[in-house]
N, C-alpha and C positions, 0 to 999 in steps of 0.2 A: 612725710614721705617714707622715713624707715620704717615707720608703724606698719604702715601698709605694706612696705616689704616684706615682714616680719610676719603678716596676719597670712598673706599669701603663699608665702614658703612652709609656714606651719600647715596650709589646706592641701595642700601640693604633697607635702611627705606621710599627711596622716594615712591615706591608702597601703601606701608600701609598708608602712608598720604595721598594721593592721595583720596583711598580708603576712608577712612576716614572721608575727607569733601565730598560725595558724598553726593547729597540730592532728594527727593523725589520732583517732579514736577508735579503737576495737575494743568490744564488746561481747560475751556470750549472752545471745538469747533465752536461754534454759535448753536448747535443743541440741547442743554442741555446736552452734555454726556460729561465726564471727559476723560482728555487722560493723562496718566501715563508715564513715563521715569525710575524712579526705583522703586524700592516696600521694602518702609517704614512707616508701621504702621503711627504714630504721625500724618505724613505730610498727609497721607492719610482722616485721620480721619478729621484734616482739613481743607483740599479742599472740602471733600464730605462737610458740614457743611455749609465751605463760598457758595458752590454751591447752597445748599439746602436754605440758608437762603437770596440767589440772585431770587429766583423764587418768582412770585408773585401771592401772595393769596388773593383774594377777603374776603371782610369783610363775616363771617360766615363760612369762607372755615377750613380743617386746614389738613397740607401736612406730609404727613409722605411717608421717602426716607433713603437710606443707599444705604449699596454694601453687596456683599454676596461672600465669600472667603471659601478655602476650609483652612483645619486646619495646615497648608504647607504655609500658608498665600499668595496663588495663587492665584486672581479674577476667579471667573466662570460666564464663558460667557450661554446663552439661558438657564439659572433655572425659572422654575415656579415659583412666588410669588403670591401668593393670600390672600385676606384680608378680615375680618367677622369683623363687630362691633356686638356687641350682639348674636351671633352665626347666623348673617344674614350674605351671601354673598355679597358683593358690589362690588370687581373688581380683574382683574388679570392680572398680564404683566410679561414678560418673561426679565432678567436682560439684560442689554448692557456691555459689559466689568466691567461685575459685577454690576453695578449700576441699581438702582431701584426709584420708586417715584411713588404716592398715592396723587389726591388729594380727599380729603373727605368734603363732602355738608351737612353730618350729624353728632352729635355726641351722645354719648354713654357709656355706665358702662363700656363694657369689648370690648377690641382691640383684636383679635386674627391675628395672623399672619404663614399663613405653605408656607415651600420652599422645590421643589422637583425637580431633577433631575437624569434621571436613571444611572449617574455613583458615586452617591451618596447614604448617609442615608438623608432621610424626617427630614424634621424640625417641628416643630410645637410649638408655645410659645401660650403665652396670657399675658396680661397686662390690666392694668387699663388704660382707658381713657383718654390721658395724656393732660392736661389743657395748657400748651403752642401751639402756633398754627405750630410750625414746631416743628418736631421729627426724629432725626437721630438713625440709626437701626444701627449695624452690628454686621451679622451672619455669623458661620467659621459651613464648614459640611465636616462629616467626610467621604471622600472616601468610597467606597462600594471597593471589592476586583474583580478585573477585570482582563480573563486570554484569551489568545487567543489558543485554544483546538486542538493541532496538529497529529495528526497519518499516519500512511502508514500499509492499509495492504499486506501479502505476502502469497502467499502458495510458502511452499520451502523456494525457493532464489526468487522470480518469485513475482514482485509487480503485485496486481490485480485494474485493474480499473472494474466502474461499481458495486461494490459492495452496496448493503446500508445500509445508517450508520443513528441509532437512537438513540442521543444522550439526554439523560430525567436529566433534573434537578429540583428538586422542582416538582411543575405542569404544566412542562416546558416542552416541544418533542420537538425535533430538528432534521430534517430529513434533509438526505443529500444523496449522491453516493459519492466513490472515484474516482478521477480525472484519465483521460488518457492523453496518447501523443498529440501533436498538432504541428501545425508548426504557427510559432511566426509571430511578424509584419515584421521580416526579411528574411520568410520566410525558416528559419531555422528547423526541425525536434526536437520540447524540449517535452524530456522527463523527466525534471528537479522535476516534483508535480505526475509522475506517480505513480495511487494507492495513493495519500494521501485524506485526507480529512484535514477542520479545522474549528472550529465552536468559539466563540465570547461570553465567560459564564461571567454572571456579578453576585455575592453573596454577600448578608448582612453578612455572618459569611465566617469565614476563614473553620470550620467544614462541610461545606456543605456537600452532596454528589452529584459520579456525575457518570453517568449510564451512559456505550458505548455496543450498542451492532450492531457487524455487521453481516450480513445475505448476506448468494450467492448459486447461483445454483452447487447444486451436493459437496456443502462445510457444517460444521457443524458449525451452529452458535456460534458465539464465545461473550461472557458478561466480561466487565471488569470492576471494581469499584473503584473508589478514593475521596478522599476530593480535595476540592481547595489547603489547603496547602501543599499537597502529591505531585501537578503536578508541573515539574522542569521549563517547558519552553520547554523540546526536544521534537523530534517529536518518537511519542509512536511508536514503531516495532511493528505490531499484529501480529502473527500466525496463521493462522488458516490451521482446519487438515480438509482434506476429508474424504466425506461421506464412507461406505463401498460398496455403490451401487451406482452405475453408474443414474444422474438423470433420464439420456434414454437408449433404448435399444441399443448396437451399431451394425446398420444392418449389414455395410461393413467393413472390415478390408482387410489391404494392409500390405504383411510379406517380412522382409527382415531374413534368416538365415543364418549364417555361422558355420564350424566345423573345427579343427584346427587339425591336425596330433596327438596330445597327447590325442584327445577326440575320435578315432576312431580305431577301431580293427586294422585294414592295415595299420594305418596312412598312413590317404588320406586326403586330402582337398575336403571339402564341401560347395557349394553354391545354396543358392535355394530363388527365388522369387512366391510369393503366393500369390491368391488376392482368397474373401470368403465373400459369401451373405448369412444371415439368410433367412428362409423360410418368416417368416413371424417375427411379433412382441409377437405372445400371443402364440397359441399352440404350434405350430412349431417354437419357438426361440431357441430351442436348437439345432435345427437341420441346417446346411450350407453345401452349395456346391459354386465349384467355380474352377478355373486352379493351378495348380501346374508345375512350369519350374527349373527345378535343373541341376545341373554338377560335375560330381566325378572327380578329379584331381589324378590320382596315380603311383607310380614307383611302377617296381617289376622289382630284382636283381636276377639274374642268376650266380653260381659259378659252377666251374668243377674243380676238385683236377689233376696237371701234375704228377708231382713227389714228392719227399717225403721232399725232401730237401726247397722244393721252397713254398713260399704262393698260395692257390686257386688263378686261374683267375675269376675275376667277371665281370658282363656287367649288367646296366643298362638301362629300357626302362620304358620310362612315355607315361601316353593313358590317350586323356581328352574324358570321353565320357555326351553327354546330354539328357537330357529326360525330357518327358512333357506331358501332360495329365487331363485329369477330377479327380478333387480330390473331396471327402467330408469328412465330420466333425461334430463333436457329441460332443455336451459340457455336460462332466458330473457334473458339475456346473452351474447356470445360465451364462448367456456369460456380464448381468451388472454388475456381482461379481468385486471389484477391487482389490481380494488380491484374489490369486489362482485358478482361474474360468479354471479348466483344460478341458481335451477334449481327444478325441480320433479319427483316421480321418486314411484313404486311400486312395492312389494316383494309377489309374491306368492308369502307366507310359509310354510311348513308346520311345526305347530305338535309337535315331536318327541315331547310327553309323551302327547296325545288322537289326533297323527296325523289331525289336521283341518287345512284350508288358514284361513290370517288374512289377510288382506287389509291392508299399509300403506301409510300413506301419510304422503308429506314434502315443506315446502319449507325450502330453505337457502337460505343465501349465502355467499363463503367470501372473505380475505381472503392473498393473498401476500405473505411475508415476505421470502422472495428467489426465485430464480427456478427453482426447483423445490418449493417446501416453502409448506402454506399451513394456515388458521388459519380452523375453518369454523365455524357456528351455525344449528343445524337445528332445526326443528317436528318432532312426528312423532305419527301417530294410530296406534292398533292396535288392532282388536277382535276377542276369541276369549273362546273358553269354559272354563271349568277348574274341572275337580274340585277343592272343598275341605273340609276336617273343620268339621262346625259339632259345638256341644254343647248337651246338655240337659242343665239341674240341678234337681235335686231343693231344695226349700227349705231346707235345710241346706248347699248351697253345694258337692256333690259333684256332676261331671260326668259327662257319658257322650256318646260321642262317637258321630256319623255321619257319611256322608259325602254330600254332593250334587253340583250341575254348576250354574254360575254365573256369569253371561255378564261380563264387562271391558270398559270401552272409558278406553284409556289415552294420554295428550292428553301431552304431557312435552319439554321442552327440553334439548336436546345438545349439546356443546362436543365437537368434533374438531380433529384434526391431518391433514395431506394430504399424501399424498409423487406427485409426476405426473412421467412420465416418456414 
């Protein structure tokens, strides 16, 4: 049992030691630049050092060189270093795997030194003059807060592409559109980014603020505000609601209705297809004409009483009849309305089975869902004539059939769909 104790504590520690004698290696390549293996302070400081004090200075010269780390003790590669002796400029080079070098032909009271790089805070020191002829620097900068800014907007359930999106931070505008479908390098149909946008915000303060606002035809602009620390990483839901007014006028509309036996006097089944052009866009937009094609679906039951003892005999007979004709229409609302834009309108019908004209009449009103497609609730009268089979029975309960002409007047409610265009 000790053995195994023994074997197990020895596997258990060999990592940490391992770890442990790990050391920091810098290197010149032949090029002046130092190449790294792990990242430890001491060994660093080091190499930069024996580096800096391997480079050769002409008599008068005097070199000054470092690396520049963020405060995570990570070298940053392409920061700007630039260097003033006496608040005069003399030169500027941009780090290599953090490493930097200066040689100087003059000298001076006051060294200044600024480092910049935009996923950073600016540096800026100053020093004396410093009398040895090599000078090792090193500066740790602190992060700037850097977010990558995600959204998707929707009306509805319904992602929108094309919308745009101006995103202000600071003195900063950031314009953009939301993304649509595409087909991929595999030729595949990805809708994977439809309606998103994402913008790239970098801030000095964790407080910042940060202004979204998106803009779209026939939609109400929508402003949304946060700090950088506010935003999680997800990608934002927008909402946005539509206007009350239709951006255009909509000249044409195409009607599908139906009526269901519970919505009608007879209970009859009702179908009707409609198409309807405005006059014009400005004076006459209230006013449309256009075809009207309908069909009444109906049974009518016939009983005769035999005897006293026994139940009525009944018989049943269903007559589909259609009709079709010049209809118009009269919005007593503007017709760009998107919530209730009603109307008033007449169909003068001709009744396909007698070849008689019927006369209807309807009021609606209809409701938009987005900004073509809409959701309508109509009245509607019809009165015509039609042959139908009546029967006589003998008191035994056998029938015998004729036929007559029999006036309708049918009163019935209709649920449509709208496509306007």
């Amino acid at each position: 049992m000790s053995r195994f104790l023994g074997i197990l504590l020895t596997l258990f520690l060999s990592p940490v030691f391992g770890f442990a004698q790990t050391d920091e290696i810098w290197q010149d390549n032949g090029s002046g630049v130092l190449e790294s293996t792990e990242d430890q302070k001491e060994s660093v400081t080091f190499s930069v050092e024996n580096w800096i004090s391997s480079q050769s200075v002409a008599p008068g010269q005097h070199l000054v060189g470092g690396y520049v780390q963020s405060i995570f003790h990570e070298f940053i590669d392409s920061a700007l270093v630039r260097i003033q002796v006496d608040d005069q400029p003399v030169d500027s080079v941009y780090t290599e795997k953090g490493l930097f070098c200066f040689l100087l032909n003059q000298k001076g009271n006051l060294l200044n030194i600024q480092i910049t790089h935009p996923d950073f805070h600016p540096f800026d020191t100053a020093m004396v003059f410093p009398q040895a002829p090599q000078t090792t620097l090193q500066k740790s900068l602190e992060p700037r807060y850097k977010i990558l800014l995600k959204g998707r907007a929707y009306a509805g359930n319904l992602p929108l592409e094309g919308v745009d999106v101006r995103i202000r931070h600071r003195d900063v505008l950031y314009e953009s559109q939301t993304k649509g479908c595409y087909y991929d390098n595999e030729d595949y149909w990805n809708c994977l980014y439809h309606g998103m946008f994402k913008q790239e915000l970098t801030a000095d303060e964790a407080s910042d603020s940060i202004y979204i606002e998106l803009n779209y035809e026939g939609m109400k602009p929508l402003t949304r505000g946060m700090t950088f620390n506010e935003y999680q990483g997800d990608i934002m839901e927008l909402q946005m609601k539509y206007e009350s007014i239709l951006p255009v006028v909509p000249m044409n509309s195409i009607n599908l209705k139906l009526s269901f036996p519970f919505m009608s006097k007879d209970k009859d089944w009702f179908v009707s297809m409609s198409y309807y052009r405005l006059v014009n866009e400005k004076s006459l937009r209230r006013l449309g004409y256009g075809m009207d094609a309908s069909m009444y679906i109906n049974t009518l039951t016939t009983e005769h009483k035999t005897f006293d003892e026994l139940e009525p005999v009944a018989v049943d007979s269903s007559y589909i009849r259609g009709f079709i004709g010049p209809s118009v229409v009269f919005w007593l609302r503007a017709p760009e309305q998107r919530i209730l834009s009603s109307y008033v309108g007449a169909t003068l019908a001709l009744n396909l089975s007698e070849y008689a004209l019927s006369p209807q009449a309807f009021l609606g009103t209809r409701l938009f869902l987005d900004l073509n497609k809409a959701i309508n609730l109509e009245l509607r009268y019809a009165g015509f004539d039609m042959e139908v089979v009546d029967y006589q029975f003998n008191p035994y309960g056998n029938p015998e059939k004729y036929f007559k002409t029999q006036h309708f007047n049918k009163l019935h409610a209709t649920l449509g769909v709208q496509i306007v265009f």
